[in-house]
N, C-alpha and C positions, 0 to 999 in steps of 0.2 A: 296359894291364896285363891281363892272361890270369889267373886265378885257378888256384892251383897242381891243382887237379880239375874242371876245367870241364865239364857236361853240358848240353847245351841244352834237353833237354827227357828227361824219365820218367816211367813211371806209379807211382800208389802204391794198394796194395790190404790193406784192413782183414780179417783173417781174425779170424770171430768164434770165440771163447773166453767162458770164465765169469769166469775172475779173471785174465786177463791180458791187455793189448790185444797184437794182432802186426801188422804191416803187412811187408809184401813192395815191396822197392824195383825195379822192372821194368825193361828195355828199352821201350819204344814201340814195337816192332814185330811182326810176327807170331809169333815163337819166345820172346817176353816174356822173355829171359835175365835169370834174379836178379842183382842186382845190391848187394842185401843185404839181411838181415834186423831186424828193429825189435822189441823188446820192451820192453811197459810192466807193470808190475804197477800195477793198481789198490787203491784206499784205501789209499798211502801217506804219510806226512808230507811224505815229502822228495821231490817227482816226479824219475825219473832212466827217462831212453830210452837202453838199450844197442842199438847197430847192430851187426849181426854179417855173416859175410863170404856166408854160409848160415844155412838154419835147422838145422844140429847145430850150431848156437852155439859151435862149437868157437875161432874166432877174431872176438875184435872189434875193431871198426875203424874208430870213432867213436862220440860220446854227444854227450846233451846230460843237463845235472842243475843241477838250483833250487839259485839260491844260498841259499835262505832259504825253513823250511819255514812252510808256512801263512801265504803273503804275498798278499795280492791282485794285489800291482803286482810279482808275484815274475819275478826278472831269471834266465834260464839261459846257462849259459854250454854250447858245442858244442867237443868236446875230441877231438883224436884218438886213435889207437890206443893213442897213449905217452902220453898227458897232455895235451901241448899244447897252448894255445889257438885254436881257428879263427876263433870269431866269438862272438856275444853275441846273444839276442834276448830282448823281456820283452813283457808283453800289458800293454796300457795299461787300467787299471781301468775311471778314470772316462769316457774315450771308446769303454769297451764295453759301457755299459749301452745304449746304442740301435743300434751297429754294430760288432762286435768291432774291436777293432785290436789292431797287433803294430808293435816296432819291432824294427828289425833291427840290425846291426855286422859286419863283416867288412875283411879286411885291406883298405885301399882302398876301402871301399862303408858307407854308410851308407842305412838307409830304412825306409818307414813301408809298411803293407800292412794295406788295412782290407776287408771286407768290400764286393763291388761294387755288390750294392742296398738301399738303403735299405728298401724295401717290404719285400723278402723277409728282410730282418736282423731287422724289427719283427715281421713274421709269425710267424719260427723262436721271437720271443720270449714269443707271447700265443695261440699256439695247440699242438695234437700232432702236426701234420704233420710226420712224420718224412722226407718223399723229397723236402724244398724243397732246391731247389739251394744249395753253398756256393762262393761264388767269392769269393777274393781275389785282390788285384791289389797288389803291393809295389811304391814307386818310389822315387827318390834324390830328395834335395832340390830338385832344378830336374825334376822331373816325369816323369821317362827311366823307361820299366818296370824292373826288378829278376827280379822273381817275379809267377808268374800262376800259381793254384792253383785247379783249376778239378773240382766233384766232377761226375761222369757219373751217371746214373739208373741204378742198379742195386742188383739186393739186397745188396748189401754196399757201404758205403763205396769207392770207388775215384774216386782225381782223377789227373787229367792235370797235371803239371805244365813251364812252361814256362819256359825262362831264359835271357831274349835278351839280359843283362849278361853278359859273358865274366870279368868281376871277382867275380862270384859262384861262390866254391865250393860244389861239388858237395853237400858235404857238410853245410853251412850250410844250404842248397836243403832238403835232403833231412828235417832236422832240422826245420827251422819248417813245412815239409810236413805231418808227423805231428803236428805241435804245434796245427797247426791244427786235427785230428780229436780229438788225444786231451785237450789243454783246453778244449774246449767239449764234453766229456763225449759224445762221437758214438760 
């Protein structure tokens, strides 16, 4: 089963703001074609990321938004244009105090994606190094990759992301993407 927006691989790029996170969803290739735009406002109760088609925000065309505000084990659900549901993902509390994790949900796809070194998870947590790498890797219950979310060394946040499940929508992808930057406060 082919996932109804299948992309196999995008970049994603943090454009720094004061009070509001933005990320730019890429093409991977040399003309980097938007492919949509991501707004987060900071310090709110209720976390909600609106994806837009551009950045004049004029049309949007997927979210994600906290079932529950001020939850630690807080579950989002990823919604399309009209409402509808795509998929589900929540960051797991107590297996992120020593290596974040996230579990995922999608039509046909279940999985878990945690943080790939150990070393560098403890380090991000007990030091200021801000340019440690952040690589996740999502997979289904028998071990099959998902998602690979992989951030590059540069002055701004930017990850490669990678998605060699065809049962993975695009837009789920895209969603736990930014989730990965914008809840662990990057």
């Amino acid at each position: 089963m082919t996932a109804e927006m299948y992309v196999p691989e995008f970049v994603l790029r943090q454009r720094l703001t004061l009070m509001v996170n933005r990320y730019e969803v890429r093409v991977p290739d040399a003309q980097g074609r938007l492919m949509a735009f991501a707004e987060q406002k900071r310090m709110t109760f209720r976390e909600q990321v609106t994806f837009f088609e551009d950045d004049t925000k004029a049309r949007p065309v997927f979210a994600f938004r906290a079932r529950q505000r001020l939850d630690l084990n807080a579950g989002y659900d990823v919604t399309d244009e009209s409402g509808a549901p795509l998929g589900f993902f929540r960051k797991d509390f107590g297996a992120s105090l020593l290596r974040s994790t996230f579990h995922l949900e999608g039509p046909g796809v279940t999985g878990t994606g945690r943080e790939r070194s150990m070393p560098v998870a403890l380090l991000r947590r007990f030091t200021d190094v801000d340019f440690l790498p952040i690589h996740f890797d999502f997979v289904d219950p028998q071990g099959a990759p998902l998602i690979s979310v992989e951030r590059k060394f540069a002055m701004r946040d930017t990850y490669r992301v990678t998605v060699p499940d065809p049962r993975v929508d695009f837009r789920l992808a895209a969603a736990v993407s930014v989730a990965v930057d914008a809840l662990m406060a990057r």
